[in-house]
C-alpha positions in Angstrom: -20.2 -16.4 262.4 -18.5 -15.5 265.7 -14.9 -14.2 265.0 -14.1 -16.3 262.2 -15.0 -13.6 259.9 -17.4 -16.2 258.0 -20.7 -14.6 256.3 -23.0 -16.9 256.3 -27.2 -16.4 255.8 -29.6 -15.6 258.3 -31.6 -18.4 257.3 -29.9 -21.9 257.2 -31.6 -25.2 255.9 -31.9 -27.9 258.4 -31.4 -30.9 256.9 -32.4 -33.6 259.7 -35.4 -35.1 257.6 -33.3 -36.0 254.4 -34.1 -39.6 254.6 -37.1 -40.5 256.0 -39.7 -37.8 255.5 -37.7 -36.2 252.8 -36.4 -38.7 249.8 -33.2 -37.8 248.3 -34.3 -36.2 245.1 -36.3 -33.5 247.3 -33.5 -33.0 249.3 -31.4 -32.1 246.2 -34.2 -30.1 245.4 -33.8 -28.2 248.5 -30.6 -27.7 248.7 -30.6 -26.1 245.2 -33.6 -23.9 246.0 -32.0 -23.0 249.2 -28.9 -21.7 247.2 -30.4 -19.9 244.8 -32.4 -18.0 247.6 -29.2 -16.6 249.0 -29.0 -19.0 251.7 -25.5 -19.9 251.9 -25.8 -22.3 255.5 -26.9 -25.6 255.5 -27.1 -28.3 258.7 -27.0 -31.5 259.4 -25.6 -34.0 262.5 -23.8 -37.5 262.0 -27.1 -39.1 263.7 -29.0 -37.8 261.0 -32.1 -38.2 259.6 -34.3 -38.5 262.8 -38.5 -39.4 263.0 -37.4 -41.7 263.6 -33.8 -42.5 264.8 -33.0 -45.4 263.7 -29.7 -47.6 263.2 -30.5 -48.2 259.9 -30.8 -44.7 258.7 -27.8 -43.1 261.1 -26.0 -41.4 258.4 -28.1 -41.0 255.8 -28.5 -37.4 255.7 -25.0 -36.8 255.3 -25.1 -39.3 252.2 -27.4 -37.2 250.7 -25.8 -34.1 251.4 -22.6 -36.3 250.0 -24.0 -37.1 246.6 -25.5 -33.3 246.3 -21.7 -32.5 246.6 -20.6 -35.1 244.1 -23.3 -34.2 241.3 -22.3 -30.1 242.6 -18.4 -30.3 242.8 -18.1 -26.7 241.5 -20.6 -25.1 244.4 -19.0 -26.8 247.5 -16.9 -23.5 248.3 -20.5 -21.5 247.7 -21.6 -22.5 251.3 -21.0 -23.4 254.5 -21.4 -27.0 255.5 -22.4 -27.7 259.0 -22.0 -30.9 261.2 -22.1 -32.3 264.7 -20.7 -35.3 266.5 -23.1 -37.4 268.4 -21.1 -38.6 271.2 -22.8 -40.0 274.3 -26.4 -39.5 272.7 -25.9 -41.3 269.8 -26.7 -45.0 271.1 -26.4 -46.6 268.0 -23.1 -46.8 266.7 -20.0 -46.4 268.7 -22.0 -47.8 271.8 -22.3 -44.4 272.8 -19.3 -43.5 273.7 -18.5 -39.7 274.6 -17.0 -37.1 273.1 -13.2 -37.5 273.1 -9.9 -37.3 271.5 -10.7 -41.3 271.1 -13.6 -40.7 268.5 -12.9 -37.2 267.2 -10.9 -37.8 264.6 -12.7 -41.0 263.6 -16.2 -39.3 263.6 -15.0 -36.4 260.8 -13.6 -39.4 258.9 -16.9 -40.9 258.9 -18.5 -37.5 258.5 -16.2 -36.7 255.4 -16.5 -40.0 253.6 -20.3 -39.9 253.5 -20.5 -35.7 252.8 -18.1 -36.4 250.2 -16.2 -33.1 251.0 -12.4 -32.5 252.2 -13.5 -30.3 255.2 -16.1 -29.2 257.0 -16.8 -25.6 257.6 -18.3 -25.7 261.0 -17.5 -28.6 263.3 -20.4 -28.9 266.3 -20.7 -30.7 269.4 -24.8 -32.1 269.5 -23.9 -31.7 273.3 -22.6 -32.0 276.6 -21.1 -34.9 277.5 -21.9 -34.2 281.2 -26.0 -33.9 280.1 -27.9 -30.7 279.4 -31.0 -29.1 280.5 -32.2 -28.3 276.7 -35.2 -30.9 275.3 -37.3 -30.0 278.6 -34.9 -31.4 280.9 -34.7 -27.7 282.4 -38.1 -28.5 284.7 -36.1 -31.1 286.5 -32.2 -29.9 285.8 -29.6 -31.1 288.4 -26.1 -30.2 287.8 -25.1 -31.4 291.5 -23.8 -34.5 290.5 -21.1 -33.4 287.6 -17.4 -33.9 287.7 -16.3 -30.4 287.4 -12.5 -31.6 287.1 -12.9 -34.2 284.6 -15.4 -32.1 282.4 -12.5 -29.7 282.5 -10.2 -32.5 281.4 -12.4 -33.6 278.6 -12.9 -30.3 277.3 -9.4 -29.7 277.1 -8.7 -33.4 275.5 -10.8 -32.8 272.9 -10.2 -29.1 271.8 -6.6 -30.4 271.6 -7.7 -32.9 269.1 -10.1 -30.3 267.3 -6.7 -28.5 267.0 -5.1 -31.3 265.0 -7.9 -31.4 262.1 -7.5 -28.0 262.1 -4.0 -28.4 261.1 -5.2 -31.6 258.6 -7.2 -28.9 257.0 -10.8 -31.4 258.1 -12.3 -29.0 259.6 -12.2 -24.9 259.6 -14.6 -24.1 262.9 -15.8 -25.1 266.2 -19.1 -25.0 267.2 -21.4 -26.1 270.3 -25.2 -27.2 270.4 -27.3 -27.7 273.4 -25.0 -26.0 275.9 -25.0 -24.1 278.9 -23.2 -19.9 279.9 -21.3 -22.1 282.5 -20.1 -24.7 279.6 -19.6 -22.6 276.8 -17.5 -20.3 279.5 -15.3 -23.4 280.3 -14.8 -23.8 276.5 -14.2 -19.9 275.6 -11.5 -19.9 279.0 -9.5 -22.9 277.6 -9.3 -22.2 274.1 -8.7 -19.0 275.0 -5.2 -19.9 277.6 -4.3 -22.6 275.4 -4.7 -20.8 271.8 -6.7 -24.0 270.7 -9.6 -23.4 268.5 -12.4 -21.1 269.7 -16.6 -21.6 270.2 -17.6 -19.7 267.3 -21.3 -20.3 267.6 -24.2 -21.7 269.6 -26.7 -24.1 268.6 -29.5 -24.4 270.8 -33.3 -24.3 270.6 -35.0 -20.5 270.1 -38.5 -19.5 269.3 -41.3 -17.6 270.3 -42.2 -20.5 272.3 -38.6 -21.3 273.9 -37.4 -18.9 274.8 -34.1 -20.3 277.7 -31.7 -18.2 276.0 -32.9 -14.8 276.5 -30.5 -14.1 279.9 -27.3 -15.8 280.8 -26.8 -17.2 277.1 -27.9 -13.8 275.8 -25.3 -12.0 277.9 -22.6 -14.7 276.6 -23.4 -14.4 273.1 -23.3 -10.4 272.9 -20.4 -10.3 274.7 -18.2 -13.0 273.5 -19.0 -12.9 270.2 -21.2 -16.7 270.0 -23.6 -16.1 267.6 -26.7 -18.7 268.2 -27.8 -20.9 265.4 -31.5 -21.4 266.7 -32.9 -24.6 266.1 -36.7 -25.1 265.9 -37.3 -21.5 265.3 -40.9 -22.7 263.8 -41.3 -24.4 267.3 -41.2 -27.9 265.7 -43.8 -26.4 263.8 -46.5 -25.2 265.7 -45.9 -21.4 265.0 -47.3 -22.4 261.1 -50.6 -23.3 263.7 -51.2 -26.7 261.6 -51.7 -28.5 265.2 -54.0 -25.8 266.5 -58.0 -27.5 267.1 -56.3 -31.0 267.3 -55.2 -31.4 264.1 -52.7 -33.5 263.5 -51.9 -33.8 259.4 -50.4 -36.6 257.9 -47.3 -37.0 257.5 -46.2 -34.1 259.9 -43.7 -34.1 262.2 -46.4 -34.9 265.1 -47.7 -37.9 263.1 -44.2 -39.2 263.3 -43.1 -38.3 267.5 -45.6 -38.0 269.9 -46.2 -35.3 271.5 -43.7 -33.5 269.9 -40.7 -34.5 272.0 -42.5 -32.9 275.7 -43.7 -29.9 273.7 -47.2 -30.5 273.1 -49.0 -29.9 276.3 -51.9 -28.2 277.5 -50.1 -24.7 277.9 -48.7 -24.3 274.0 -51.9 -24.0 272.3 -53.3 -21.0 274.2 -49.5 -19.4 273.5 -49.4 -20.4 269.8 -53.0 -18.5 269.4 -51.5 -15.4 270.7 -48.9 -15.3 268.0 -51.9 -16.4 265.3 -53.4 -13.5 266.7 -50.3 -11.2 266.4 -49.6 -12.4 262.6 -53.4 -11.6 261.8 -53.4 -8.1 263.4 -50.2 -7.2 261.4 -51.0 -8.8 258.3 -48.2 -11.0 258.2 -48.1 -14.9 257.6 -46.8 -16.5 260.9 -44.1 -18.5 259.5 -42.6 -15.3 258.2 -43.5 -13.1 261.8 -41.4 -16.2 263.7 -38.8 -15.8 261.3 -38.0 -12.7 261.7 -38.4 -12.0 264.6 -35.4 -14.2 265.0 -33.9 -11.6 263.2 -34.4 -8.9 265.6 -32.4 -10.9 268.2 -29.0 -9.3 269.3 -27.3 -12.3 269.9 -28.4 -14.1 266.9 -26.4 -15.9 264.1 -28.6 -17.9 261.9 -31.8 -19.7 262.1 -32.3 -23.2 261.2 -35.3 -23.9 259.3 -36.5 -27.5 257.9 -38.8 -28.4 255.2 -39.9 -31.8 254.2 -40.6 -30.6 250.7 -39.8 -27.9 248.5 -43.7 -25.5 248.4 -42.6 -25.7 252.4 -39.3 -24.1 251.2 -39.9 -22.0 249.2 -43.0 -20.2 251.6 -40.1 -20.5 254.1 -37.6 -18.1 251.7 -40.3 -15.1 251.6 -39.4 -14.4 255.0 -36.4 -13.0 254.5 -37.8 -10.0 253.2 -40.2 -9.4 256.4 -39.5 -6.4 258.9 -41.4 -6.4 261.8 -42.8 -3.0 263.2 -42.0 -1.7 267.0 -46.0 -2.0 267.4 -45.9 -5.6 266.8 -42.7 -6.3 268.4 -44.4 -5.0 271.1 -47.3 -7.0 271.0 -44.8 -9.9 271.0 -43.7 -9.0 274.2 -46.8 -8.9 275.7 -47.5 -12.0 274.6 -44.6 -13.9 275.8 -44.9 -12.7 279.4 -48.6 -13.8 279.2 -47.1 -17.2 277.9 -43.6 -17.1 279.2 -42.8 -20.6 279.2 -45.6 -23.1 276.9 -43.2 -26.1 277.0 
């Protein structure tokens, strides 16, 4: 995990459905399955659970997680425990005010308290306060209008307040999620001239079918030591190919968000039956091919995975035996520059 000399899985449960789709006795479930799997990483966001968001739930997941911990007080130090603060995109509680020394320390407080830990192993931003281009925002991405002197300040302000948990003994590592090279730059610089607390990872969306980070992020990672934690490495699952033909099966993640947050267009099913294709040639399941081929990646840290119950998890954990030949890495190529860019 970057250059803090933490081990942690290449597979790391995501969490974000403990709550709604996923009732707390699965999600113990999970995390006990998950452990005993050799996954040592799990994930999971103040905002949490999502589809839906909702004010009521905010929080929820990390409950969960909580009472996992109190029920499990001997296994805490057997994995890493991953969160994020919300900031600006979080409109439900703290009127969603940014990022800042102002909520920092109140927001691992809150995080603590319902986690029912005494720190927290890797301490995210969701992400920029100044916007990002991740969630299909890159098709109409302005940066033109930022503030490059006060982003600067804020980034500063709150890496100095990051600093003082540190030294509370809240939190251990500093992490980013839906950033930019230019941000995550700014971040490494600072930290860097200051000797505050250092990016140590990257959490952004990666798959076969997203594929943003392959160049200036890439470059970044490799050479700055940023591992990325890919999100949606399933492709919010259409890699499994249960939405292919129009399905739509109840109680999936499409049942719940239309359209799949922007991704399900006209463009992603021809791409997701290349990869079908692939899996079939090669005799592999897809879920496991999408996996890892994560894996293969040379800038790659973990890769978050979620299951809304535990036959999904446990298909999920046969992956991590899967290695992919050159001839149908290959034929992954191939595919992605016929399909560069489905959603």
């Amino acid at each position: 995990m970057g250059r803090t000399g933490v081990m942690v899985s290449e597979l790391c449960l995501g969490t974000m459905t403990f709550g709604t789709q996923t009732p707390e006795a699965e999600g113990h479930a999970q995390i006990d399955m998950a452990l005993d799997g050799g996954i040592n990483f799990l994930d999971t966001a103040e905002m949490y659970p999502v589809n839906p968001i909702s004010k009521e739930t905010i929080g929820r997941t990390e409950e969960i997680i909580g009472t996992w911990n109190a029920k499990n007080p001997a296994r805490r130090g057997n994995y890493i425990l991953a969160t994020k603060h919300s900031g600006a995109g979080l409109q439900h509680t703290r009127d969603g005010a940014p990022i800042s020394s102002k909520t920092i320390a109140e927001t691992i407080e809150g995080s603590l308290r319902r986690l029912q830990t005494d720190y927290i192993d890797l301490y995210q931003f969701h992400w920029p306060n100044r916007g990002s281009y991740m969630f299909r925002q890159n098709w109409t991405y302005d940066p033109s209008g930022q503030d490059k002197a006060a982003t600067l300040a804020n980034m500063q302000d709150c890496l100095e307040a990051l600093q003082k948990e540190v030294e509370k003994g809240t939190i251990r590592h500093f992490g980013l999620s839906n950033e930019s090279a230019w941000g995550t730059a700014q971040w490494l610089r600072l930290s860097e001239d200051m000797g505050l607390p250092r990016v140590a990872t990257m959490q952004n969306e990666y798959s076969l079918l997203c594929r943003l980070y392959d160049t200036d992020l890439a470059e970044l990672s490799v050479n700055e030591d940023v591992g990325l934690i890919a999100f949606s490495p399933l492709a919010a699952g259409f890699l499994t190919g249960k939405y292919q033909d129009g399905n739509i099966p109840a109680g999936s993640r499409m049942s719940l968000v239309e359209n799949l947050s922007g991704r399900a267009n006209a463009r992603v099913y021809p791409a997701v039956d290349a990869y079908l294709g692939i899996a079939r040639k090669h005799g592999i399941d897809p879920v496991h091919m999408a996996l890892a081929w994560c894996r293969t990646r040379p800038f790659m840290c973990s890769a978050i995975f979620g299951a809304t119950r535990l036959g999904q998890l446990e298909h999920i954990l046969g992956a991590s035996d899967v290695v992919l030949s050159q001839e149908c890495l290959d034929d992954i190529t191939d595919a992605h520059k016929a399909h560069p860019m489905p959603y």
